[in-house]
Backbone as CSV, one residue per row, in Angstrom:
resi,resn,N_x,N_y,N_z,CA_x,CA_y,CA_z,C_x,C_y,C_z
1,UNK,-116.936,174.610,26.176,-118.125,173.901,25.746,-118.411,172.837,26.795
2,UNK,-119.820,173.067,26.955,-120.039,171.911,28.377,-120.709,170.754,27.561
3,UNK,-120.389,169.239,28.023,-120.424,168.207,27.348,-122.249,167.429,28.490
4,UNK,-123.122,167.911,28.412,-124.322,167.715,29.502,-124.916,166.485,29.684
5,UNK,-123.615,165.455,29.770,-124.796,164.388,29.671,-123.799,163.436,30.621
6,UNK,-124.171,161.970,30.763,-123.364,161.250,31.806,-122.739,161.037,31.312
7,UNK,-121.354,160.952,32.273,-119.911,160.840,31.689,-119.515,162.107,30.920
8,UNK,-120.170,162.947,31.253,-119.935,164.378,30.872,-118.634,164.850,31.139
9,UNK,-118.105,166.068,30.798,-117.526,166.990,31.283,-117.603,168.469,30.594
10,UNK,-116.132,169.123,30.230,-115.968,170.114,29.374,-115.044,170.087,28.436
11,UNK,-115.244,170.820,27.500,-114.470,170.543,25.940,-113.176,171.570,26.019
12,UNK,-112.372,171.850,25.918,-111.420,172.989,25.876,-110.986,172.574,24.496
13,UNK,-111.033,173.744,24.160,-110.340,174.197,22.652,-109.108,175.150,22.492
14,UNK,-108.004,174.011,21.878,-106.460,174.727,21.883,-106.730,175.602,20.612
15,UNK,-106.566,177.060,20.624,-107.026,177.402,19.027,-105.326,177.784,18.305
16,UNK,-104.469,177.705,18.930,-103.129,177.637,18.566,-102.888,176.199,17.799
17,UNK,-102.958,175.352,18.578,-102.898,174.044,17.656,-104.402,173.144,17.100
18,UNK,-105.415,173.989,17.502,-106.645,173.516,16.881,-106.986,171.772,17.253
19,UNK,-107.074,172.014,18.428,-107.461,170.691,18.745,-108.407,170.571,20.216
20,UNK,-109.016,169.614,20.611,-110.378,169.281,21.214,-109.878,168.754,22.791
21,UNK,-109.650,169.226,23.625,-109.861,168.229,24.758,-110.831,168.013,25.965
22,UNK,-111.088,167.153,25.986,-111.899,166.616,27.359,-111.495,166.352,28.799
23,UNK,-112.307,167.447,29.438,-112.085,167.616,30.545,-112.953,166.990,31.604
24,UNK,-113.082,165.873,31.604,-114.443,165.421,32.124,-114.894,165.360,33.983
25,UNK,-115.569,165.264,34.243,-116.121,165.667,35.996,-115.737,164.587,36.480
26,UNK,-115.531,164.449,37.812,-114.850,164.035,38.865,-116.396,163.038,39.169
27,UNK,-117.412,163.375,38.839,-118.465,161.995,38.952,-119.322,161.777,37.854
28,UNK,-119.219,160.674,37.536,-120.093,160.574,35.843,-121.309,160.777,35.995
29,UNK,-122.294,161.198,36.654,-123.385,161.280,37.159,-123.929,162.588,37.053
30,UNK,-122.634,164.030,36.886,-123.085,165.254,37.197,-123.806,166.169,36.776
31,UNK,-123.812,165.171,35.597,-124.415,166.502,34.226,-123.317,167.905,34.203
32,UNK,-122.296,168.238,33.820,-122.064,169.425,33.542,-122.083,170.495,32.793
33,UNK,-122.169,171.672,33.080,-123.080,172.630,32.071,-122.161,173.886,32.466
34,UNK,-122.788,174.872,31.399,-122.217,176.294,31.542,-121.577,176.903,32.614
35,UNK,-120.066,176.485,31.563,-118.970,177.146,31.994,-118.503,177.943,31.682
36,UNK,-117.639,178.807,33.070,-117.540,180.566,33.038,-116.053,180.617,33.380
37,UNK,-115.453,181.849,33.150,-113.704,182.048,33.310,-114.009,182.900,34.616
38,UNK,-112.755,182.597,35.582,-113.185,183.614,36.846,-111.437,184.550,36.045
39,UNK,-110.893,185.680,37.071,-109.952,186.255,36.459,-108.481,185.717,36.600
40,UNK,-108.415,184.107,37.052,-106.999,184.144,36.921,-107.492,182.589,35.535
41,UNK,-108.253,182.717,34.633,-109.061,181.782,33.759,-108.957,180.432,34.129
42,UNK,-109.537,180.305,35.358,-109.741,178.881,35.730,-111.328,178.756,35.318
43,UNK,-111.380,177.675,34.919,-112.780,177.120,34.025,-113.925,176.681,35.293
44,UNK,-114.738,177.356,35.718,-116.010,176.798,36.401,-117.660,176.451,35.839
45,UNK,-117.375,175.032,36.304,-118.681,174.657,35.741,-119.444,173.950,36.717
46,UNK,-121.089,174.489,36.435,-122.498,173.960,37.549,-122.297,171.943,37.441
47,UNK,-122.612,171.511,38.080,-122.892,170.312,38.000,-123.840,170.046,38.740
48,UNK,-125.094,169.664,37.810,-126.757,169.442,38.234,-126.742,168.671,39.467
49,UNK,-126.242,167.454,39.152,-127.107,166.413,40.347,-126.002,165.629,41.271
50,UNK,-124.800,166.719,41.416,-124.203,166.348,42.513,-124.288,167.396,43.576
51,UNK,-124.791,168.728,43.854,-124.428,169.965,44.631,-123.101,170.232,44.482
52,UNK,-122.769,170.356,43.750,-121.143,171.005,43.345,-121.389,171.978,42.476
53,UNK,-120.083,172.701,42.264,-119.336,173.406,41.418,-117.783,172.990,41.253
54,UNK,-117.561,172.653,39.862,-115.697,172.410,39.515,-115.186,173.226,39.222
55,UNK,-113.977,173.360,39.362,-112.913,174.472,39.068,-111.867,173.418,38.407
56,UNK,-112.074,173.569,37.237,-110.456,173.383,36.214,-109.491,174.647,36.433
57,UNK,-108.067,173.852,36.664,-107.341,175.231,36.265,-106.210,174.503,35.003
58,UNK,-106.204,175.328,33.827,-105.960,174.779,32.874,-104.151,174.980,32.879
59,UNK,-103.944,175.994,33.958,-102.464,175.873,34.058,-102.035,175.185,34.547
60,UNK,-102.626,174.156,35.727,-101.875,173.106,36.111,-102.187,171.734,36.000
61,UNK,-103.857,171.919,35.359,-104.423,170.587,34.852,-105.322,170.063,36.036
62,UNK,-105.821,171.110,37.087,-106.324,170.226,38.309,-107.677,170.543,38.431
63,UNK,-108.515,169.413,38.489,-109.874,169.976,38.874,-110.095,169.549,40.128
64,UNK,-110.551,170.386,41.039,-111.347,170.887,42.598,-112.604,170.976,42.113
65,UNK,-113.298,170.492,43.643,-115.022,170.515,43.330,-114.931,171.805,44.302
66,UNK,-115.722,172.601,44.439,-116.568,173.321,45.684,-118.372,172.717,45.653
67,UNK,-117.950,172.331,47.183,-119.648,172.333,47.813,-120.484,173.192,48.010
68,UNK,-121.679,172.264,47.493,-122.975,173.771,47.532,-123.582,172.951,49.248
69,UNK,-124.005,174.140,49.702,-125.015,173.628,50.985,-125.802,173.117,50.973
70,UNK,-126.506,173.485,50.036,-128.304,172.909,49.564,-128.115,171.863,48.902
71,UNK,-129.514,170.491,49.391,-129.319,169.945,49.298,-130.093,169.643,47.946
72,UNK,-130.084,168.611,46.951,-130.576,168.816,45.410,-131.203,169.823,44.631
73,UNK,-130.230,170.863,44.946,-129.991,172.106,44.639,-129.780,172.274,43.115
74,UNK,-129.654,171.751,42.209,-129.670,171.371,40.684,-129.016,172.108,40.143
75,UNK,-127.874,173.088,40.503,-127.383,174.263,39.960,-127.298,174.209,38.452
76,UNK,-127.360,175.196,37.973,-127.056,176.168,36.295,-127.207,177.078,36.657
77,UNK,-126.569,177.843,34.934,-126.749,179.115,34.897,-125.674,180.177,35.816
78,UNK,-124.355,179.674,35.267,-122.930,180.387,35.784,-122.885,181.129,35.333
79,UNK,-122.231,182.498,36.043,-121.912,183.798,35.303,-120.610,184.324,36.403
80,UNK,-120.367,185.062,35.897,-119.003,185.997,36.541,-119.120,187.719,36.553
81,UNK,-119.227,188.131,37.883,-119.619,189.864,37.793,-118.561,191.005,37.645
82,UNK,-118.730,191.855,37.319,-117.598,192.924,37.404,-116.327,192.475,38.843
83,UNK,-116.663,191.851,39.241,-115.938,192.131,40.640,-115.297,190.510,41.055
84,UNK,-115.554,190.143,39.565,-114.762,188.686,39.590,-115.380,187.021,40.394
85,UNK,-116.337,187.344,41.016,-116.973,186.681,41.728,-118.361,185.475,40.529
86,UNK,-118.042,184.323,41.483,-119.072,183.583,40.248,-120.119,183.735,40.956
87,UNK,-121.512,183.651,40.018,-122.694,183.928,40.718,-123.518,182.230,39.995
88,UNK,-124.044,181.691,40.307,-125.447,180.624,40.053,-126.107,180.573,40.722
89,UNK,-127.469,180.082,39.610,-128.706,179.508,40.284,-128.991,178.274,40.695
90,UNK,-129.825,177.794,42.145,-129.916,176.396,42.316,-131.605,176.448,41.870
91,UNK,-131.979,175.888,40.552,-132.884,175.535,40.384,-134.110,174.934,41.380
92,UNK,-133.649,174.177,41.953,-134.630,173.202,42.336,-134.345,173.791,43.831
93,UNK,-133.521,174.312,44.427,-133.134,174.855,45.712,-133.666,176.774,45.998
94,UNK,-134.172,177.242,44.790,-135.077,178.302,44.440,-134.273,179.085,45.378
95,UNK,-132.691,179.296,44.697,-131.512,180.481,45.430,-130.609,180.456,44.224
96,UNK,-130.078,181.908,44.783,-128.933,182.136,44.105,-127.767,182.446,44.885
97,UNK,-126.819,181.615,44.474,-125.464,181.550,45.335,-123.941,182.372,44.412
98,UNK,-123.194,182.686,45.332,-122.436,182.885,44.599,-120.936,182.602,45.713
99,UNK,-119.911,182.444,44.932,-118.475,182.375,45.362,-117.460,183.646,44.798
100,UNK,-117.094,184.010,45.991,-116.046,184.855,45.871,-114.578,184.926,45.964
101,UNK,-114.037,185.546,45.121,-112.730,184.669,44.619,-111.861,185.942,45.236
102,UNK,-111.392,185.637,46.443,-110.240,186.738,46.979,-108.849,186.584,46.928
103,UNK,-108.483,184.901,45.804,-106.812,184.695,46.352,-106.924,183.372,45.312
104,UNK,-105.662,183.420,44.286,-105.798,182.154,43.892,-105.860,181.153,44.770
105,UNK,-106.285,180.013,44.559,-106.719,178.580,45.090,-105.253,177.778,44.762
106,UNK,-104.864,177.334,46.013,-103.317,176.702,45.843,-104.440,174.830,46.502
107,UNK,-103.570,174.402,45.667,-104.192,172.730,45.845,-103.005,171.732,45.717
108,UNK,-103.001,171.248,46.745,-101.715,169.906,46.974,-100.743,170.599,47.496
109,UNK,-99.169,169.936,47.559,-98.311,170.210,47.851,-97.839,170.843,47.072
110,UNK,-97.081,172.698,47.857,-95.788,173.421,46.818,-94.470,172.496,47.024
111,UNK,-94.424,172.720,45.916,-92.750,171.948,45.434,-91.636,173.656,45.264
112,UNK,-90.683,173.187,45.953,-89.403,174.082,46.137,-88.385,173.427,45.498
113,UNK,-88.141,174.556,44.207,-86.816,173.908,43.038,-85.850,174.233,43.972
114,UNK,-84.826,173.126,43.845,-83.619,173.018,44.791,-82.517,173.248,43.811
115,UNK,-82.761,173.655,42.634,-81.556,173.130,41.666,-80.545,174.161,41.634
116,UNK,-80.676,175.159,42.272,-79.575,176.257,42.803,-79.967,177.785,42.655
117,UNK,-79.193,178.619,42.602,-79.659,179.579,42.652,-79.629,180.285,41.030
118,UNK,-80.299,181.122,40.518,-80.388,181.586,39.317,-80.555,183.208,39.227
119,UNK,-79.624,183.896,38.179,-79.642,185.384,38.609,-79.814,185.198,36.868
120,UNK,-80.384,186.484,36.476,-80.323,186.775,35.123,-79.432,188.111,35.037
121,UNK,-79.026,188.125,33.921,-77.881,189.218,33.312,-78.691,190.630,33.719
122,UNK,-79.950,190.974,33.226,-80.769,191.814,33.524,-80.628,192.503,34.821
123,UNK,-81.103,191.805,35.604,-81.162,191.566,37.307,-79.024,192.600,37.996
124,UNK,-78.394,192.054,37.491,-77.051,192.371,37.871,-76.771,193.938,37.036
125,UNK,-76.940,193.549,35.659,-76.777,194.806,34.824,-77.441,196.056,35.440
126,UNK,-78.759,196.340,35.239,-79.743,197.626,35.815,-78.964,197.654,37.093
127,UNK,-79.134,197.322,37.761,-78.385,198.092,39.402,-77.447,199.091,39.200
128,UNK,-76.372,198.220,38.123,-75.085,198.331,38.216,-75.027,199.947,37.554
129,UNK,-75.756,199.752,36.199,-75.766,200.954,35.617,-76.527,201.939,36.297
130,UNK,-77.745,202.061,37.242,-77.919,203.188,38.019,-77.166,203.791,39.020
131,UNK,-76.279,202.703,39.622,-75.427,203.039,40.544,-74.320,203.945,39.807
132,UNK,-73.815,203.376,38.564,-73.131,204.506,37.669,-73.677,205.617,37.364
133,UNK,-74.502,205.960,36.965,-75.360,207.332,36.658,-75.238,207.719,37.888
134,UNK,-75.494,207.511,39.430,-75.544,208.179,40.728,-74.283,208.747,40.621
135,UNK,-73.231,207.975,40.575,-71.910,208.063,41.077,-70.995,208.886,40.224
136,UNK,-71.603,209.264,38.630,-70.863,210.416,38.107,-71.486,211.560,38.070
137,UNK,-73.024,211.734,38.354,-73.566,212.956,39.020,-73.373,213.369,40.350
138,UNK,-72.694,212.206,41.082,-71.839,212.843,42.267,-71.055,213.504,42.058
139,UNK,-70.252,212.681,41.350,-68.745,213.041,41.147,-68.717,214.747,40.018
140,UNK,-69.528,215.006,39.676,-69.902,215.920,38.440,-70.069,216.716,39.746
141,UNK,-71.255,216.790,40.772,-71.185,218.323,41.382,-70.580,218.217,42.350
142,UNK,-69.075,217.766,42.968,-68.202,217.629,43.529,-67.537,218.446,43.218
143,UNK,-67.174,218.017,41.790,-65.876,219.024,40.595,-66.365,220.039,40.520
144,UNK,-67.571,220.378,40.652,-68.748,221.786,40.085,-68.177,222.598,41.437
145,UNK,-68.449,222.409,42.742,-68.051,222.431,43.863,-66.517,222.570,44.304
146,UNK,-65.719,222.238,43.810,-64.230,222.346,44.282,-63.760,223.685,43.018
147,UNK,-64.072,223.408,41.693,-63.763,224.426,40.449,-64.193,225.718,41.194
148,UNK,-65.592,226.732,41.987,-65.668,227.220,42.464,-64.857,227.672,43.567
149,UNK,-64.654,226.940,44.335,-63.840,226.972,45.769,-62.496,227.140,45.531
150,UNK,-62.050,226.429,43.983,-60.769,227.195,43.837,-61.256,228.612,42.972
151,UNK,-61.739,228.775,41.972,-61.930,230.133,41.593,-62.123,231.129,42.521
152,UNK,-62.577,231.176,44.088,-62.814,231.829,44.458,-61.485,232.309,45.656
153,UNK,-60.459,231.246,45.605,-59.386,231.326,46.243,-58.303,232.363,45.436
154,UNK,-58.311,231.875,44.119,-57.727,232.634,43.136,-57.622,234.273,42.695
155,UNK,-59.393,234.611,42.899,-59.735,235.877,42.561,-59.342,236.480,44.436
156,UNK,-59.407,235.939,44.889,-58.782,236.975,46.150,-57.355,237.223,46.590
């Protein structure tokens, strides 16, 4: 839900714990409006009267602006196409722009857990047991293989 007025932002709704939060724009000035999910559901919304577009990402809590070129370009009217890409209109800039999304968007510094190394039971187990299944269907036409080679020593 876009909140369109100054000091605006967007509303996110937890429907697990049923509750309201405000996500508000990076300039109180922006007017923000209709917001769209791109496919990794980061929240993008037009903002009229700055030439932007925001990107919430609700998994890590960060909002990024992207710049529009045009200049009081008034954008609305977000949408998202088969092919994942956001498309808007700049009203007052009489175009339609769009951004294409080829790679999540990494923002700030990656942090590297140092706290040691971690194997799960899973991870050790499966190997172990295919390597067993290999190793007695070896061992199975080995015996298949020698039982012959003596039967055939025998009968002569």
């Amino acid at each position: 839900i876009s909140e369109h007025d100054e000091n605006g932002g967007i509303i996110k709704f937890n429907p697990i714990l049923e509750t309201y939060e405000k996500i508000p724009a990076s300039d109180t000035t922006a007017l923000p409006n209709d917001p769209t999910f791109d496919r990794y559901q980061n929240i993008w919304f037009a903002q009229h009267t700055v030439d932007k577009l925001a990107v919430y990402d609700p998994h890590n809590q960060n909002l990024i602006e992207v710049l529009i070129p045009t200049q009081t370009s008034f954008v609305q009217f977000m949408t998202v196409d088969d092919k994942n890409n956001i498309w808007f209109a700049e009203q007052r800039g009489s175009k339609i722009g769009t951004v294409k999304i080829t790679e999540l968007p990494r923002s700030g510094i990656i942090s590297i857990d140092e706290k040691g190394f971690e194997l799960k039971y899973t991870e050790i187990v499966s190997p172990l047991i295919s390597l067993g299944i290999i190793a007695t269907s070896l061992f199975f036409v080995k015996s298949v293989k020698d039982k012959r080679r003596i039967d055939s020593l025998i009968s002569s």
